[in-house]
C-alpha positions as protocol buffer text, in pm:
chain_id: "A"
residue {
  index: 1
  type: UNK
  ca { x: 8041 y: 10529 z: 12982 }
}
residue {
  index: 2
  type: UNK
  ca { x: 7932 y: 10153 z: 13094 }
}
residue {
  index: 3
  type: UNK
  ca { x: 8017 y: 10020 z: 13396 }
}
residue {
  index: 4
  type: UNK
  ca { x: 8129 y: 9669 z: 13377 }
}
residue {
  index: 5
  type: UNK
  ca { x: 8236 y: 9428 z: 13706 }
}
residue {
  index: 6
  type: UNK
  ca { x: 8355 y: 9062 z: 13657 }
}
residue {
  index: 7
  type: UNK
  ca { x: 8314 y: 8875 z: 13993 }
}
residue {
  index: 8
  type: UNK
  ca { x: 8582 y: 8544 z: 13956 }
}
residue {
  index: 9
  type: UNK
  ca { x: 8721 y: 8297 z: 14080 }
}
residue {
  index: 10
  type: UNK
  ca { x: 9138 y: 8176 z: 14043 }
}
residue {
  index: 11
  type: UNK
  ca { x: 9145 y: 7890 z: 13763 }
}
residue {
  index: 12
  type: UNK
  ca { x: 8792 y: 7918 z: 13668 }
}
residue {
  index: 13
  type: UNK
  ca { x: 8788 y: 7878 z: 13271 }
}
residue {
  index: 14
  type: UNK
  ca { x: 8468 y: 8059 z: 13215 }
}
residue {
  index: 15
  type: UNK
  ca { x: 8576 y: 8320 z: 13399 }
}
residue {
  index: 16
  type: UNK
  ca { x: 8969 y: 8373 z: 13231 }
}
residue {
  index: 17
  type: UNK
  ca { x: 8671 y: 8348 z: 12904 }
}
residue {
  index: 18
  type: UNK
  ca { x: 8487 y: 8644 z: 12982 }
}
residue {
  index: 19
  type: UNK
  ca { x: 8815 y: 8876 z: 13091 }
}
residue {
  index: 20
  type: UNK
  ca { x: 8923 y: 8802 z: 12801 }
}
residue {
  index: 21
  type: UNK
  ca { x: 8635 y: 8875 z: 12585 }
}
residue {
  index: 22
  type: UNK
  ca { x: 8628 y: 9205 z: 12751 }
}
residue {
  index: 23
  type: UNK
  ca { x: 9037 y: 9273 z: 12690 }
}
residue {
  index: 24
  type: UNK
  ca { x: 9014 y: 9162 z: 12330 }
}
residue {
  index: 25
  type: UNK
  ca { x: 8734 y: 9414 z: 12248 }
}
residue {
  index: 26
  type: UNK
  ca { x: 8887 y: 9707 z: 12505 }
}
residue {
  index: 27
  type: UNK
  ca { x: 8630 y: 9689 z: 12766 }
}
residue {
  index: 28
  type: UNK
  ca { x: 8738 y: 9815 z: 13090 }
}
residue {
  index: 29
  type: UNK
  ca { x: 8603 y: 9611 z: 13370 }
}
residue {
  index: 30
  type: UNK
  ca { x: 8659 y: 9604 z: 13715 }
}
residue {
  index: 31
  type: UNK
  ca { x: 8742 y: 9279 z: 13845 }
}
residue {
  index: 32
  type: UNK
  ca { x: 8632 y: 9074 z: 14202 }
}
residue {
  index: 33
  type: UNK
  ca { x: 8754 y: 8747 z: 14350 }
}
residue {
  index: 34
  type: UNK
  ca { x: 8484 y: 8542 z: 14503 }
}
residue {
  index: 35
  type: UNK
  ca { x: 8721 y: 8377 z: 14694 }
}
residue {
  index: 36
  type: UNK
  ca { x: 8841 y: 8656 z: 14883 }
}
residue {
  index: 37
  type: UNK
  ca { x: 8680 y: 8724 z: 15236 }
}
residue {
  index: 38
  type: UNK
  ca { x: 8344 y: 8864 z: 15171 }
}
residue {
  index: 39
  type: UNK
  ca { x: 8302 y: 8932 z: 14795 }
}
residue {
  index: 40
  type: UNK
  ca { x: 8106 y: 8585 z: 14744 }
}
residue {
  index: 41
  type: UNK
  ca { x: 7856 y: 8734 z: 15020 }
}
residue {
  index: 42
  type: UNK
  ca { x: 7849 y: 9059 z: 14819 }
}
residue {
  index: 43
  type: UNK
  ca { x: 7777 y: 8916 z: 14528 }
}
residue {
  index: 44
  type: UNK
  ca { x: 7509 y: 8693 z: 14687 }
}
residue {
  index: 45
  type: UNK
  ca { x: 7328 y: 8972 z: 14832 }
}
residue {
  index: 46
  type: UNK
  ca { x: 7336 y: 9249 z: 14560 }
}
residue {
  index: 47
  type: UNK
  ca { x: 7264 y: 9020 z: 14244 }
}
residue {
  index: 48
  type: UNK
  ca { x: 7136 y: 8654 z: 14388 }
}
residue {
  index: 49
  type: UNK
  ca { x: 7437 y: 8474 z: 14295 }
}
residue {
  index: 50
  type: UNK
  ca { x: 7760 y: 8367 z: 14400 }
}
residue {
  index: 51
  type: UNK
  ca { x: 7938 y: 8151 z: 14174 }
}
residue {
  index: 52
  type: UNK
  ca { x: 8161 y: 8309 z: 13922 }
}
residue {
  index: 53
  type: UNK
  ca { x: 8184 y: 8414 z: 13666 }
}
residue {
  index: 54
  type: UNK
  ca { x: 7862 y: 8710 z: 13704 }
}
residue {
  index: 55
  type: UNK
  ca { x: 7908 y: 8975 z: 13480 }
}
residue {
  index: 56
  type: UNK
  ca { x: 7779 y: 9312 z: 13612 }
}
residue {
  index: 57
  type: UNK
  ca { x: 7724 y: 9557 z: 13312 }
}
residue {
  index: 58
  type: UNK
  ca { x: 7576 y: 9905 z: 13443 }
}
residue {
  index: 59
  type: UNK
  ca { x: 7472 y: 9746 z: 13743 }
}
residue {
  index: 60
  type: UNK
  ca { x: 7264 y: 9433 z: 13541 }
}
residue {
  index: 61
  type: UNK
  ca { x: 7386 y: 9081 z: 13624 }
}
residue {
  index: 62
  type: UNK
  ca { x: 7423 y: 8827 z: 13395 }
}
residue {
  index: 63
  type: UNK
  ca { x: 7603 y: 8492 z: 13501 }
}
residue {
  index: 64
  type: UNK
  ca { x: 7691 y: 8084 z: 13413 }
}
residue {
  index: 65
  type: UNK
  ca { x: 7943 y: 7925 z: 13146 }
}
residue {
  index: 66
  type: UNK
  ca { x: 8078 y: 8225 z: 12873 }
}
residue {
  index: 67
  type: UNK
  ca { x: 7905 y: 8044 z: 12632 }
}
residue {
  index: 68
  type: UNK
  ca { x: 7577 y: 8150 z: 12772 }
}
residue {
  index: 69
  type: UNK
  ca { x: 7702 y: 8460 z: 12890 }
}
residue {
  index: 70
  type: UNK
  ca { x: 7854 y: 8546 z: 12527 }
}
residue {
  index: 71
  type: UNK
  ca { x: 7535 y: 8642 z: 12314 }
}
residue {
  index: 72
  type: UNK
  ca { x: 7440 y: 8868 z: 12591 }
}
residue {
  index: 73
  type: UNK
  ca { x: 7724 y: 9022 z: 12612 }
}
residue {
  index: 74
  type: UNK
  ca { x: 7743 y: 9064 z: 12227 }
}
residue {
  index: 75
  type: UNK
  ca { x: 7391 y: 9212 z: 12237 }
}
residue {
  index: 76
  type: UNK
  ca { x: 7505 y: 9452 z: 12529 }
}
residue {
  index: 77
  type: UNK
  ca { x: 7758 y: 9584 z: 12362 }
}
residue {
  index: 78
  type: UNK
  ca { x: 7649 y: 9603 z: 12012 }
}
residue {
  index: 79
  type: UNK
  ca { x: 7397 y: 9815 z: 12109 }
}
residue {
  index: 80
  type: UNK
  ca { x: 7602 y: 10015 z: 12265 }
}
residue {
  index: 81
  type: UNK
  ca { x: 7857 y: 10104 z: 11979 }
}
């Protein structure tokens, strides 16, 4: 089963983009708020980034606008089907 963690931020576009992506298609994610205490620093120091949105799919990071972040996530998960 893949893993898949969203790391966002409240009223971020891209971010609302991907969730939704995920929810049309029934991908379960986990989600994390980079503004809470902490989980920008976690993000930072596992996967080099901390702006959301970063997509973690079995424990590989991809991350910018969901229009970059769409034909990887199309490639993930067509190979995967």
């Amino acid at each position: 089963m893949t893993e898949v963690l969203v790391y966002t931020s409240p009223g971020c576009p891209d971010c609302a983009a991907v969730k939704r992506y995920l929810t049309e298609r029934g991908i379960a994610f986990d989600e994390r708020d980079v503004s809470r205490p902490g989980v920008a620093e976690e993000a930072k120091a596992r996967y080099g980034v901390r702006v959301a949105p970063i997509t973690v799919i079995d424990g590989v990071a991809t991350y910018g606008i969901f229009a970059d972040q769409k034909p990887r996530l199309e490639a993930t998960f067509n190979r995967s089907t």
